[in-house]
N, C-alpha and C positions, 0 to 999 in steps of 0.2 A: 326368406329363402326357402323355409318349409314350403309352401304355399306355391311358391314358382318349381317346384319338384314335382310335386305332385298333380301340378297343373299340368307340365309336360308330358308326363306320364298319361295323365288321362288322354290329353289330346294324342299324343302317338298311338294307344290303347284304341282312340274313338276311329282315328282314320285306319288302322288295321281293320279292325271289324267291321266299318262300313265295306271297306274294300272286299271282305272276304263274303261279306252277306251279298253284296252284289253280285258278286261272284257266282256265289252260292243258287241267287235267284236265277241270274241266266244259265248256267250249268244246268240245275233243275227245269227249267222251262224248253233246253233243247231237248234234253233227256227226254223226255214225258212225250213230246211232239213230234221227237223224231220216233219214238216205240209206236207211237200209232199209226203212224207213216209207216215204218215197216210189218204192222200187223194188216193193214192191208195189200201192202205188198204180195206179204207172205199167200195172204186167201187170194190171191191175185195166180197167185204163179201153181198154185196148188191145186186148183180145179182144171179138170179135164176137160180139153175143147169141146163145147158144145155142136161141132160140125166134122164131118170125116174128112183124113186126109188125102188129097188130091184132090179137096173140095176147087172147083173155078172162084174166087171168092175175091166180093165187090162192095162197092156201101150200100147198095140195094138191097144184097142178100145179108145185109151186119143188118139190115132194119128187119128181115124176117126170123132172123136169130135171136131179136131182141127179147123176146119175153122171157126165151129158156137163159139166154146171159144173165137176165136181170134174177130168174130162179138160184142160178147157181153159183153167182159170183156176189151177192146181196151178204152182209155182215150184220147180223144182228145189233139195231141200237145203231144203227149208222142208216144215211139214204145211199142211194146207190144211182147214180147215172151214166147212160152209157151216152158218147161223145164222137163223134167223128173224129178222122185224122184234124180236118180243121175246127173243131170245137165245138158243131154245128149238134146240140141236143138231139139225139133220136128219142130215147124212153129212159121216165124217168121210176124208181119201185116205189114211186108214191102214186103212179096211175097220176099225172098229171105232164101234159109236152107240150111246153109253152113257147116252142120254135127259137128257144135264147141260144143263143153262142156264146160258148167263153174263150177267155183267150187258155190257150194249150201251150207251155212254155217247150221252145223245140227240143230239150232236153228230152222230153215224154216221149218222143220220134225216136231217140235214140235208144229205147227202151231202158230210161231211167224213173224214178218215180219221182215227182216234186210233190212240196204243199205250198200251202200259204193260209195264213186267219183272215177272215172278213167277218164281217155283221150280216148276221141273216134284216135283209129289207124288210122280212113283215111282224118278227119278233124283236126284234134292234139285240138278241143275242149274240154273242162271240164265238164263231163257229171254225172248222177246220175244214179245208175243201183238199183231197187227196187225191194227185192225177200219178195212175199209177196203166201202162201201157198194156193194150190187149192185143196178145201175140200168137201170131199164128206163121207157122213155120219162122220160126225167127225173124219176122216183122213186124208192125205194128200197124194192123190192119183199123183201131179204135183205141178208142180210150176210155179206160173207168173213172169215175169221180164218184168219190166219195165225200160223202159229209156228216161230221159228226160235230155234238156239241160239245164246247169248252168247259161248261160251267163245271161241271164236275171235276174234270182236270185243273183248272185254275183254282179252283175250290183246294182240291188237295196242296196246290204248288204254292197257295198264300198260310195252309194249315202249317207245311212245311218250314214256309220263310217263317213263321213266326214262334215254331219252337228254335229255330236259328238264333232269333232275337232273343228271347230267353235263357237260350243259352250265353249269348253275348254279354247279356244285362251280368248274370251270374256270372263270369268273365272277369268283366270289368267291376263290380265289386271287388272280385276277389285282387287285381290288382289293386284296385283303391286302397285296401289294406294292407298290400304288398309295401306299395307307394308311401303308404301312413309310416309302415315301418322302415323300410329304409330312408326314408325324408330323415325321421329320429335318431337313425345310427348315424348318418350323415350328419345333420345339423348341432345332436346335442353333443358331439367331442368339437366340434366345430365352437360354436358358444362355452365350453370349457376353456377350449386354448383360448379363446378371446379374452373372459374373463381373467384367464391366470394372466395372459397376458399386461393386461392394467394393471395386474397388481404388482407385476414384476418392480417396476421402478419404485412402487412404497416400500420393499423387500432388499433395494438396492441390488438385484440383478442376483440374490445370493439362490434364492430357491429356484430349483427346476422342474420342468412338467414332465411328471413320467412317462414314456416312450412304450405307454403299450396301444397304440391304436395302431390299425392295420395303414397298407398302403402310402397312399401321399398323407394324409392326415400326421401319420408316424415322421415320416421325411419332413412335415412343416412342424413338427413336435422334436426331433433332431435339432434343424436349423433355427429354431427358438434359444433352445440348449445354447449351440454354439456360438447364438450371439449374443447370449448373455455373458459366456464364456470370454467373448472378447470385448466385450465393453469392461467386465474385470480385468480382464488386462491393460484394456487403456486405461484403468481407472491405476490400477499400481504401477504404470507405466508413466502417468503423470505423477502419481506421488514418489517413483525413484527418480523422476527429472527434478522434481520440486525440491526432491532430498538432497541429491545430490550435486545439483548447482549451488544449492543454497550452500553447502559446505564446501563445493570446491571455491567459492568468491568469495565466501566468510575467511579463509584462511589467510589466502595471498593482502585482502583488501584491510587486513586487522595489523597485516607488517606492515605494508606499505603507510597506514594511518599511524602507527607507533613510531614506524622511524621518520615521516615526516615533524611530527611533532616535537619529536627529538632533536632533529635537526634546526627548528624554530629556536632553539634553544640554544645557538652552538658554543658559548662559552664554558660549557661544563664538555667539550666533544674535541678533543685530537684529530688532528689532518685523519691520523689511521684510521681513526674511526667514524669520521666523515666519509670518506671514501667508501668502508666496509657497506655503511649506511645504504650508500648509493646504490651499490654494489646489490644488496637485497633489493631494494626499491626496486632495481632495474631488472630481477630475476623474477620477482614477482609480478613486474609488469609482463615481461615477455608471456608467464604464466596464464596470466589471466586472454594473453592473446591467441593464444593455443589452445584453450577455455573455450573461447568463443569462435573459435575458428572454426572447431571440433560440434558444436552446438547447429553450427551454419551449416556444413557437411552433413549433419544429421537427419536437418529438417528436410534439407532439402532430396538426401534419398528415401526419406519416409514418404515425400510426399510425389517422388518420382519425378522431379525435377531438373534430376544430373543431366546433364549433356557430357560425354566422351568426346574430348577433341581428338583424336584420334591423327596418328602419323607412324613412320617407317621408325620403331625403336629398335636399337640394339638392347635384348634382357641383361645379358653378359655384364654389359656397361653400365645399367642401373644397378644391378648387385652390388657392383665392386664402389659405386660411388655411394652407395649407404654403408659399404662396410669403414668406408675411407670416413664419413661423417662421423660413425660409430663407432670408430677404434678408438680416441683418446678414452671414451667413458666406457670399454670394455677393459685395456689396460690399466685403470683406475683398481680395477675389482681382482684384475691378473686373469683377466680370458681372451685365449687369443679365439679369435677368429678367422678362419679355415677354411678360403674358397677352392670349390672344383668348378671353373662352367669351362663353357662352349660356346664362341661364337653363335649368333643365331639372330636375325629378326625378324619380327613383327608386326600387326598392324594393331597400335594400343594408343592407349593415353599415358605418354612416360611419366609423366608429374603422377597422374593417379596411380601406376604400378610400384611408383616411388615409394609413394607414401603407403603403400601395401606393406612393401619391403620393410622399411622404415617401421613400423611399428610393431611386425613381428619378430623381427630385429631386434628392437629393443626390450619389447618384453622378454626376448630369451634372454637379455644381458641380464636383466631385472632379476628372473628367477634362477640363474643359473649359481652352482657352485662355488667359491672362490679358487685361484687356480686350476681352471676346468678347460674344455674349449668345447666352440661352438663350431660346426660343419654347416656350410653350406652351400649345399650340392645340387645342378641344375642340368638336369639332360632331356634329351630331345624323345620323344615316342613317333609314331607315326604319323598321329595327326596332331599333335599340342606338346607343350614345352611343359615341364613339372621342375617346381624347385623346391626343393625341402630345407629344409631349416632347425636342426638336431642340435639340441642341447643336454647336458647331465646339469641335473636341478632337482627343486623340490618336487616338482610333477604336478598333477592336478586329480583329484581323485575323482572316482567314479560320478558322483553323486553332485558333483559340479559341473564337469564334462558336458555333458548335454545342454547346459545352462550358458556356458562360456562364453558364448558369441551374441547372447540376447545383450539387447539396449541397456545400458546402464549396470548392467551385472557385472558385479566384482567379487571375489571369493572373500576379501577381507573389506569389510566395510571401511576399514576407517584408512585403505590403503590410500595413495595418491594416485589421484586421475580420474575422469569423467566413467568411464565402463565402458565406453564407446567405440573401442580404438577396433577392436575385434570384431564391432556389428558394421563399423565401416567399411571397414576392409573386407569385411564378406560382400558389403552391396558392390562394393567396385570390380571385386574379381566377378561374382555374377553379371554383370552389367557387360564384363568383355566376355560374358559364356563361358565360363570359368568356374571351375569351383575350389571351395577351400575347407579342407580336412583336418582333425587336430586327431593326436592320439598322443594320448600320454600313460604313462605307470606312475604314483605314488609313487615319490621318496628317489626315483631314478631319470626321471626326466620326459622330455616332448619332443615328439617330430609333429611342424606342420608342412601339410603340403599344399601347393597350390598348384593347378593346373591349368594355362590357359590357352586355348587353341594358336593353332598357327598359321591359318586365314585372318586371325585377328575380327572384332566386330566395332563396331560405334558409327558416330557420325564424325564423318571429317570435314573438317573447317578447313 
């Protein structure tokens, strides 16, 4: 990866500077070409007519003027030829008139000055030919040309290009080692995290990479962190599942095995105590079906599975039909239970809201007081239904609180029940766009609420 950084770098480095030296060479090459152009220009427009004004003036008389033009308008270190409007050579300041015609680009008519490079025919030199207009009363009675040679000029413009190049070379170096070092800040945290990476799982996910590199580097040194983070929680996530199946089916499955065997027996066993026998068997079976019920529920909002059947519920009606389930085992303990609702419907899953109800329900019975009562109060907002569920109990203290609603989590280990009942029933109330809030005090009791809108969401069947 080193190697291809540095590569690109050159290469964007090579084609800048070729770009800029080309640049560089025709910018310099106008430059140079057009100054000479305009220094004859300049000697062009600077010298005083060699004829008076009000002269009658014709190409006959441009050819009697020629020698004083050629005196006075001649540029040292240049030739100088004088040209007719149409190109037709008169004299040239080399003393030689060899009747040639050139072409005169109509520009030159307009009293502009052009050039152009050619090769002189009998030195095969590269030379410069400068037609720049000879004016009289604001017309262009002739034309000068001039020619000078290149080599010297080209001479300088390749001297030029090539402290360019030098300078370039020196350039690019110096990024080369720009490129060497950043390739290194780049690649060697880059090869760190890889490395620590490997070694994460011999480590079992417990060490982490320190989070001081800049940028994204930092943010894939983060999201390293946090998925080691959460492969340790699945990892204690399977060992609270492991734990805690394994002793909620050791318990039920150790009566059920004692009193069938017992019952193999029945000569030592009373009608009463046959009965009783069954009596557990059949408690503990139900147990274990709720067990497993509760496990199937689980998996499948873990793994995003649920489907919401979704229909017109009345809330009112579910309330009072869990409280109706839930009063002999609240009157058991001496708590009443205490509705306020309000007509109202919905668009929900009633079985799933049930079962919401249902089990926050019954954990208030669980922790609640003995002759206490439990409230549960349901009223409308403007856009969603909120039902609370207030009991006087033991409470939940702080440092649980936060924990309460995770997978398997229970405050007393050795209590009864899966730990599930609470991370259920958050997925379901989330699932109708819902949420559910706990608040409790130590030593005085819990309000939970739940909130679920009143457009209702899921899929209807």
């Amino acid at each position: 990866m080193k190697q291809k950084i540095i590569a690109y770098f050159m290469i964007i480095i090579f084609l800048t500077l070729s770009l800029v030296m080309s640049g560089f060479g025709v910018a310099a090459t106008y430059y140079y070409y057009q100054s000479i152009a305009n220094t004859f220009q300049q000697q062009a427009e600077s010298v005083s007519p060699v004829w008076t004004r009000g002269t009658d003036f014709s190409s006959i008389k441009l050819r009697d003027y020629s020698d004083d033009i050629i005196k006075q308008y001649e540029v040292k270190g240049s030739q100088l030829q004088l040209l007719k409007r149409d190109g037709k050579l008169i004299q040239s300041s080399t003393g030689f008139n060899e009747g040639t015609t050139y072409y005169v680009d109509p520009s030159v008519l307009s009293l502009k000055t052009t050039y152009k490079t050619e090769k002189n025919k009998y030195s095969g030199e590269k030379i410069m030919a400068v037609y720049t207009p000879l004016i009289f009363e604001g017309q262009t009675v002739g034309v000068l040309r001039y020619v000078v040679s290149l080599t010297k000029i080209d001479s300088l413009i390749m001297h030029l290009i090539g402290i360019g190049i030098i300078i370039c070379v020196v350039v690019a170096v110096i990024v080369l080692l720009v490129s060497l070092k950043l390739g290194n800040s780049i690649v060697r945290p880059l090869n760190d995290i890889i490395e620590f990476t490997q070694k994460m799982p011999e480590d079992k996910y417990r060490k982490r990479i320190k989070e001081i590199y800049p940028n994204e580097l930092g943010e894939m040194a983060k999201m390293l962190n946090y998925m080691a983070d959460e492969i340790l929680k699945m990892d204690r996530l399977k060992s609270d599942f492991i734990s805690s199946v394994t002793h909620e089916l050791r318990t039920p499955l150790t009566g059920i095995k004692g009193w069938i065997e017992t019952i193999q027996a029945p000569h030592d066993l009373s009608d009463e105590e046959l009965k009783f026998g069954l009596g557990i068997i059949s408690d503990e079976s139900e147990r274990l079906i709720v067990l497993v019920e509760d496990l199937l529920d689980f998996s499948k909002y873990q793994s995003n599975r649920i489907e919401l059947v979704t229909s017109s519920v009345k809330v009112d009606k579910i309330i009072n039909e869990v409280i109706f389930t839930l009063k002999q085992k609240s009157e058991k303990k001496g708590i009443r239970l205490v509705a306020n609702t309000i007509p109202v419907t919905i668009t929900a899953d009633g079985n799933k809201l049930k079962q919401v109800v249902f089990n926050i329900l019954d954990n208030a019975i669980n922790f609640s007081y003995k002759d206490s009562a439990i409230n549960i109060i349901q009223t409308i907002n403007q856009d969603s239904v909120l039902i609370q569920i207030i009991n006087i109990g033991i409470g939940i203290k702080k440092e649980n609180l936060e924990h309460i609603m995770e997978s398997f989590y229970k405050i007393d280990p050795k209590s009864v029940g899966t730990g599930l009942g609470l991370a259920i029933s958050r997925s379901i109330v989330d699932n109708h766009g819902g949420t559910l809030q706990i608040e409790s005090e130590y030593g005085k009791g819990t309000t939970v609420n739940i909130s679920l809108p009143l457009e209702g969401v899921g899929i209807l069947h």
